[in-house]
C-alpha positions in Angstrom: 36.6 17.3 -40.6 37.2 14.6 -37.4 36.8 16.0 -34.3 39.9 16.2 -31.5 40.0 12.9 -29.5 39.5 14.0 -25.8 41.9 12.4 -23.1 40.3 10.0 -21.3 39.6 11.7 -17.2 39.2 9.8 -14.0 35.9 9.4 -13.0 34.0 12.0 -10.5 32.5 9.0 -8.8 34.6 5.6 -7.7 33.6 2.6 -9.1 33.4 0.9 -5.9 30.5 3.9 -5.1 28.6 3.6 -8.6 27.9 -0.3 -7.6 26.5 0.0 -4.1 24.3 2.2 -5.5 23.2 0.3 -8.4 22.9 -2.9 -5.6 20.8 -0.6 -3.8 18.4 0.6 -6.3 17.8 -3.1 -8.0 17.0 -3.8 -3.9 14.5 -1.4 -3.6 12.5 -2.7 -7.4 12.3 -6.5 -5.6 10.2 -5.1 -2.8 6.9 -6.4 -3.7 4.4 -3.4 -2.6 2.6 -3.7 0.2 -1.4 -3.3 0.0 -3.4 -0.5 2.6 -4.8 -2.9 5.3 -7.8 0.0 5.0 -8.7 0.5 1.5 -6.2 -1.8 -0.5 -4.1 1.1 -2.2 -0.6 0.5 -2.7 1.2 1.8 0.2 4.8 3.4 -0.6 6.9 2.0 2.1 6.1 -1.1 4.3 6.4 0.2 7.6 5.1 -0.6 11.5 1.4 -0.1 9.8 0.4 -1.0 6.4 -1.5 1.9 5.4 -1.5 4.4 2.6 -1.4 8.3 2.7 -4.7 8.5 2.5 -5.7 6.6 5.4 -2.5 7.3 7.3 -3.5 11.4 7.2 -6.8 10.5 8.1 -5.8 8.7 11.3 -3.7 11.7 11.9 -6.4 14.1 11.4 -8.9 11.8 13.6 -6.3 12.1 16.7 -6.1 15.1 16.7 -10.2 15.9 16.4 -10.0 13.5 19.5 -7.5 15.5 21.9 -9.0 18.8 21.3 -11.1 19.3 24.2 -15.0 19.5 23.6 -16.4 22.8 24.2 -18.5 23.0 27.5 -22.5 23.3 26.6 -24.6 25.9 28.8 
């Protein structure tokens, strides 16, 4: 028993869409990654400063030890 040929439908996405995303993607696997300028771990994007998560949340975390104000001594 062969099954019922289906009618062929238009595509849901245009062709012209498909292929500047396909461009797109094979973009983004040339990037060669970009190391951490602190410890040397990939970083995920290359940005205004080369560093990873790590480093880049403890930088944050280290500004913000830094405004709080110190408490006053008696």
């Amino acid at each position: 028993m062969k099954r019922k040929a289906q009618p062929k439908s238009d595509p849901i996405i245009p062709a012209q869409l498909l292929e500047q995303a396909k461009r797109a993607v094979s973009a983004d696997r040339l990037k060669k990654p970009t190391k951490c300028s602190v410890c040397g771990a990939e970083t995920p994007d290359p940005g205004s400063e080369p560093l990873c998560w790590v480093c880049r949340r403890l930088k944050i975390s280290a500004w913000r030890e830094i405004e709080q104000p110190m408490p006053a001594q008696e």
